[in-house]
C-alpha positions in Angstrom: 41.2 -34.2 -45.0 43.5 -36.0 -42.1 42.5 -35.4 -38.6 45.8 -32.7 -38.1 44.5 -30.8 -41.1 40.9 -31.2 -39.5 42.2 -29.6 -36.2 44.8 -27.0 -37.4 41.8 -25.9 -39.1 39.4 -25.2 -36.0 42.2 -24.7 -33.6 43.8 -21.6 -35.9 41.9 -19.0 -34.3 42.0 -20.5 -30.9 45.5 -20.6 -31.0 45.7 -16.9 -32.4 43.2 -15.8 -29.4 45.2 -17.7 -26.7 48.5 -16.6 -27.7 48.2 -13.0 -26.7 45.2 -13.6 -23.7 44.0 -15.6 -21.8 41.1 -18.3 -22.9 38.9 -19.8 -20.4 36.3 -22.3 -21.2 33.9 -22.1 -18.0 29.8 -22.8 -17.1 27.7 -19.0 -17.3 26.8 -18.1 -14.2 23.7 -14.8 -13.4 26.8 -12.3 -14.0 27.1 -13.5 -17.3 22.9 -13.2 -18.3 24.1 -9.6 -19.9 26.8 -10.7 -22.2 25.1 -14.1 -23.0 22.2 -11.3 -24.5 24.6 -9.2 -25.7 26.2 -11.8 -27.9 22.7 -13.3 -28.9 22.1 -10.0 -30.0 25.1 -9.5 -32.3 24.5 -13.4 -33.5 20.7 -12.5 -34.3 20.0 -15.2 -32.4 18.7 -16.8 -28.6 20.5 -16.8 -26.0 21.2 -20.1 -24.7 19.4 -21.1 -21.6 19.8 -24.1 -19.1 23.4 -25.1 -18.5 25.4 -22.8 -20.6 29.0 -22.8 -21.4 31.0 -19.9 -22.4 34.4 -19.1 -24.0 36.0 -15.9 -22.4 39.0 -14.3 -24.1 40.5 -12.0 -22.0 38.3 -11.2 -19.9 35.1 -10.8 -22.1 32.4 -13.6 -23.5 33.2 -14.5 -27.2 30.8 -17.6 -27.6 28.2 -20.0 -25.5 26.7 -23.1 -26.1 23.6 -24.8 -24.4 24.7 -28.1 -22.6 21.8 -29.5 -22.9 21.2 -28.9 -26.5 24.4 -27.9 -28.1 22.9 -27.1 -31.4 22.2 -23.4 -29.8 25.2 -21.6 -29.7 26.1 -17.9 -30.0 29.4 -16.0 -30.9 30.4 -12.6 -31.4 30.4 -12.4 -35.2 33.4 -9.9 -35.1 35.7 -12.2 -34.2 37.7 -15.2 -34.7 34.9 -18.0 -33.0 35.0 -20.7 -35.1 37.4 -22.7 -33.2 35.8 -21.9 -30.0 32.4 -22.6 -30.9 33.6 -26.3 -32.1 35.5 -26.2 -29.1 32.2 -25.4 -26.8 30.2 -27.9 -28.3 32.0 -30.5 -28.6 32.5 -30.4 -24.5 29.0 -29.8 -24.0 28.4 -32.9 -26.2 30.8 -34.6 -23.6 29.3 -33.2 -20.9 25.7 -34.1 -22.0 27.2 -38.1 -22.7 28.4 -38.0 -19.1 25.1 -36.8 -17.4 22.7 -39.4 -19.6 24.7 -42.2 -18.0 25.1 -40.5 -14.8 21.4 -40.7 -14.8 21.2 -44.7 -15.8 23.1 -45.3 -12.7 20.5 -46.4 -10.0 20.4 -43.9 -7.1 20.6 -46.7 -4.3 22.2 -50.2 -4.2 19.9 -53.0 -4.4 18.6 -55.0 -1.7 20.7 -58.0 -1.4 19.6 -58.9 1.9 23.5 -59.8 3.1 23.6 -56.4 5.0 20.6 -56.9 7.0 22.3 -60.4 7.9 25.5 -58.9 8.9 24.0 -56.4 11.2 21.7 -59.2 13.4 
């Protein structure tokens, strides 16, 4: 399968959502601990906890993925998620690559001992 056919294939519904509303890929925040149940619910699943992200088509939560394991994910089975669900994870996936090497980076400079000499 070539990488077009590979994307036509999960962007389909995506573009069939977006085209008549809006789609917003955004982080949950506490207004959104309701929905995030309600779609666990319909998905027979968790809800995602931590970082979440969600996909909001007009208006209302379709799908949500755990940023810091995006292996739990939830989506309204009723509707065209597919797309958005490999969508989510793959941006928490890049999101969770960021923050590992974000983390590597040391929090202060080290100790060269040329500032101290440049102040006396």
């Amino acid at each position: 399968m070539s990488a077009t056919n590979f994307i036509k294939r999960f962007a389909g519904p995506i573009e069939a959502a977006a085209s008549s509303t809006a789609l917003t890929l955004r982080y949950a925040d506490a207004g959104d601990v309701a929905a995030l149940d309600r779609l666990a619910q319909l998905d027979s699943s968790h809800a995602p906890r931590g970082v979440v992200l969600v996909a909001e088509v007009g208006g209302e939560l379709w799908a949500a993925v755990s940023v810091d394991d995006p292996r739990v994910a939830v989506a309204d089975p009723f509707r065209p998620t597919d797309g958005l669900v490999a969508l989510l994870v793959e941006r928490a996936r890049q999101l969770h690559r960021s923050d590992r090497r974000r983390r590597r980076l040391p929090l202060v400079w080290p100790d060269a001992g040329w500032d101290r000499a440049a102040l006396n």
